[in-house]
N, C-alpha and C positions, 0 to 999 in steps of 0.2 A: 725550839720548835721540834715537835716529834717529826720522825724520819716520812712515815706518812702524809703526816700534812702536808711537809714541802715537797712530796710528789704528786700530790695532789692541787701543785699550783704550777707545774709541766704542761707542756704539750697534749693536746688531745687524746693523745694513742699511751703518754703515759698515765693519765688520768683513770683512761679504760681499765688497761691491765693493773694497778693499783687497784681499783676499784674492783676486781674480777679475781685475782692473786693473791693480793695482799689483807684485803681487807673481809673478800669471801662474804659480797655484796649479793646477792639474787638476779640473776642476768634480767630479769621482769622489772626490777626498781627501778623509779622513776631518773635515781642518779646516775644507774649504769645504764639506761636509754637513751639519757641526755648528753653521757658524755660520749657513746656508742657514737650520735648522732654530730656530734662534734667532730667524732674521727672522722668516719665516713665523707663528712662535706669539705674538709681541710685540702686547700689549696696542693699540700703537697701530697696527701694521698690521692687526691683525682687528678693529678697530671702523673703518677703509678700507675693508675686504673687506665688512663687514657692509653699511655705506653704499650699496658701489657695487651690490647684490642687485635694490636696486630701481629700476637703471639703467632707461629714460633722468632720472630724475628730475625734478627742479622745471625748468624754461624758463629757459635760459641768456638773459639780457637782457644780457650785459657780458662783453664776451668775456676782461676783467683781472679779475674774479672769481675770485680763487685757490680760493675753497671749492665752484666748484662741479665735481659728479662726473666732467666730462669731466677735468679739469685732475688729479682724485685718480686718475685711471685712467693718464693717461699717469705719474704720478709711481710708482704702482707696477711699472706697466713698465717704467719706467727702473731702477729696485731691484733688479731684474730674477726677479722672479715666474713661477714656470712655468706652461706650459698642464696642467701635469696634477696641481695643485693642483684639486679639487674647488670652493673659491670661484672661480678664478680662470677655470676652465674653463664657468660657469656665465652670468660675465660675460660670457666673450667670446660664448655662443652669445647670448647679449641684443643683444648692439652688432651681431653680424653680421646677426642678424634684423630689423633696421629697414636694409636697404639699399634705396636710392631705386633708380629704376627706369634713371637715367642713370650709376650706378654707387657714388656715393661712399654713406656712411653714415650715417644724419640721426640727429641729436638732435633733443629739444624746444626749439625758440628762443619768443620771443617779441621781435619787430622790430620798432622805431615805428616808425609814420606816416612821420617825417618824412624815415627811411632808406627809403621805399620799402616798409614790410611793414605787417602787418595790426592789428600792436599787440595780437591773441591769440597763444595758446599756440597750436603746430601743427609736428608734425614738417617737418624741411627741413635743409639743409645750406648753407654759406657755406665758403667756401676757409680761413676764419680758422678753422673748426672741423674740418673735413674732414682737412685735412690733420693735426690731433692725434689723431682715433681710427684714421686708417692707419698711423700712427707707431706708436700704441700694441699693435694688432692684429701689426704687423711685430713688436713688440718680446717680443711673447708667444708668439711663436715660429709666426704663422699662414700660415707662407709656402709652403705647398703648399694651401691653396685659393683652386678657380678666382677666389672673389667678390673677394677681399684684391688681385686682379690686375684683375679689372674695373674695381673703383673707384681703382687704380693708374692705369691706361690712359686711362681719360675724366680722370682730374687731371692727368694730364701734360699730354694735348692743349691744357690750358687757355693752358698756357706759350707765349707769345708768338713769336715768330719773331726780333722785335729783344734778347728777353731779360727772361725774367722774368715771373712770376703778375701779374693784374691783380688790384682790388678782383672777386669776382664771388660768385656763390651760382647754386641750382638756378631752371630760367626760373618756377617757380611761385614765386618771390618778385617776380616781373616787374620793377620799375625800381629794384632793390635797389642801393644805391650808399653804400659806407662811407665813411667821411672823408677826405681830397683830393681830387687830381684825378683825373676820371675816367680819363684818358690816361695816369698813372702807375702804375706797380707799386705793389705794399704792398708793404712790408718785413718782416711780420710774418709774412704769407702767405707769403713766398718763404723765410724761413727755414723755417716749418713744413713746407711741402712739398718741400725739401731733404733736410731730413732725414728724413719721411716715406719715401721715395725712394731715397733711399739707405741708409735700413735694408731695402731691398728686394734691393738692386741682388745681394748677396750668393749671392740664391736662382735667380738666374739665370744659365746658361751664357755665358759670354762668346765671341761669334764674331772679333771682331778688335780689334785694337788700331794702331793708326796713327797716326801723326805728323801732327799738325796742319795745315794749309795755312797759310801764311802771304804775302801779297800787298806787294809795296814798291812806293812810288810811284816816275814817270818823274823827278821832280826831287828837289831835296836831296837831291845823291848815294847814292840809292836807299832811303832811309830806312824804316825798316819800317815798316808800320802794327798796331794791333792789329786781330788777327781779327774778324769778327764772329762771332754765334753759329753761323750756317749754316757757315762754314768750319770751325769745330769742332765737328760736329755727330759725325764721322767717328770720334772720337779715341775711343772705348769704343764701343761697341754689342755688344744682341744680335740674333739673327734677327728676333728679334717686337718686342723693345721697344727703341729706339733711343734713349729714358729712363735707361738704364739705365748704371751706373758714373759716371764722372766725365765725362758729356754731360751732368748736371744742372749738376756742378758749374760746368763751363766757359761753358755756356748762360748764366749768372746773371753770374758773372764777367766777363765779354768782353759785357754788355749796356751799350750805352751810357746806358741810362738805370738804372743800378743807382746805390746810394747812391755816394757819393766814396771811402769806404773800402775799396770793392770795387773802381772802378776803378783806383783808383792803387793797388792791391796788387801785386807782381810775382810772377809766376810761379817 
């Protein structure tokens, strides 16, 4: 049996994406409507749908918490749920309506003490979160409103100059600081907001594209160095957002303080 056909005798939601991924079906066919419509009505996506109504929900204490609502919202965005689904479209005016005032989109956290927060419940936002309701929001297709680009714009600013998200959250958690060092990226953060970011990067015009800069030293017979991020800062952009395409990617990449497996990766 080809690898295909037996995903194609899955679950509803694998049928879809099979049919949308692998196979690169016309999201109008009659097969990916049917089995769209499959997903959509499955017991276990509408009791997701019913859960996520009474978004922001209970106060995320753990951000490895797989059951709580933020983690089920980005999981049906990935499934890939539309915005003109009635549940879906109800969610998202919820999640949009709680945007902070610095752009990104808060849930209910509750933060101990000993990270720096109040140890109550109280909307707020932290990069470890932030970055999955932009993803999600992107994934729902919200990419022609202004806010979905506000709180774009203030998370990317967050992105360091030598490469890569730090631990960070909004200043009304004051001396909020997650586990390592403070001088280190999280890795956790910088995937979220990767790909937050680059499900973005799509809805914007692209003004140029450019060949990277690259610098060799005077000795050992002129030997290349790797760029840093500022030197490829150039290689995607748009007018307005310089975030945008693979300037995330490369920014993350070419940081010297990214993990080991990012830097020894080759181009």
């Amino acid at each position: 049996m080809e690898v295909n056909d037996w995903l194609l005798e899955g679950e509803p939601w694998v049928v879809y994406r099979t049919l949308m991924d692998l196979i690169r079906q016309p999201a109008e066919s009659p097969e990916v409507e049917t089995a769209y419509q499959a997903l959509t009505s499955h017991p276990q996506i509408q009791n997701l749908l019913d859960e996520l109504q009474v978004w922001p929900g209970d106060a995320l204490k753990n951000h490895k918490k797989a059951g709580h609502l933020l983690h089920k919202l980005v999981f049906l965005s990935d499934l890939g749920l539309k915005p003109d689904h009635p549940q879906v479209s109800a969610i998202v005016e919820k999640v949009k309506a709680n945007q902070s005032p610095e752009g990104p989109f808060q849930i209910v956290v509750n933060l101990p003490t000993h990270f720096g927060g109040s140890g109550k419940d109280e909307m707020s936002w932290m990069l470890c979160d932030a970055g999955s309701t932009l993803y999600a929001l992107a994934n729902f297709g919200e990419t022609e409103d202004p806010r979905i680009f506000h709180a774009a714009d203030y998370l990317a600013s967050l992105c360091r100059e030598d490469g890569g998200w730090p631990c960070a959250a909004t200043a009304e958690l004051g001396k909020f600081k997650g586990p390592g060092r403070r001088d280190d990226p999280c890795p956790y953060t910088n995937l979220l907001m990767v790909k937050a970011l680059l499900s973005l990067a799509p809805a914007i015009p692209m003004k140029s594209i450019k060949a990277p800069k690259r610098s060799s030293t005077s000795g050992g017979g002129g030997a290349r160095q790797s760029p840093s991020s500022l030197q490829w800062a150039p290689v995607l952009k748009s007018s307005k957002r310089p975030w945008s395409g693979m300037t995330l990617y490369t920014c993350w990449m070419s940081s010297p303080k990214s993990p080991k497996l990012a830097r020894n990766r080759k181009s």
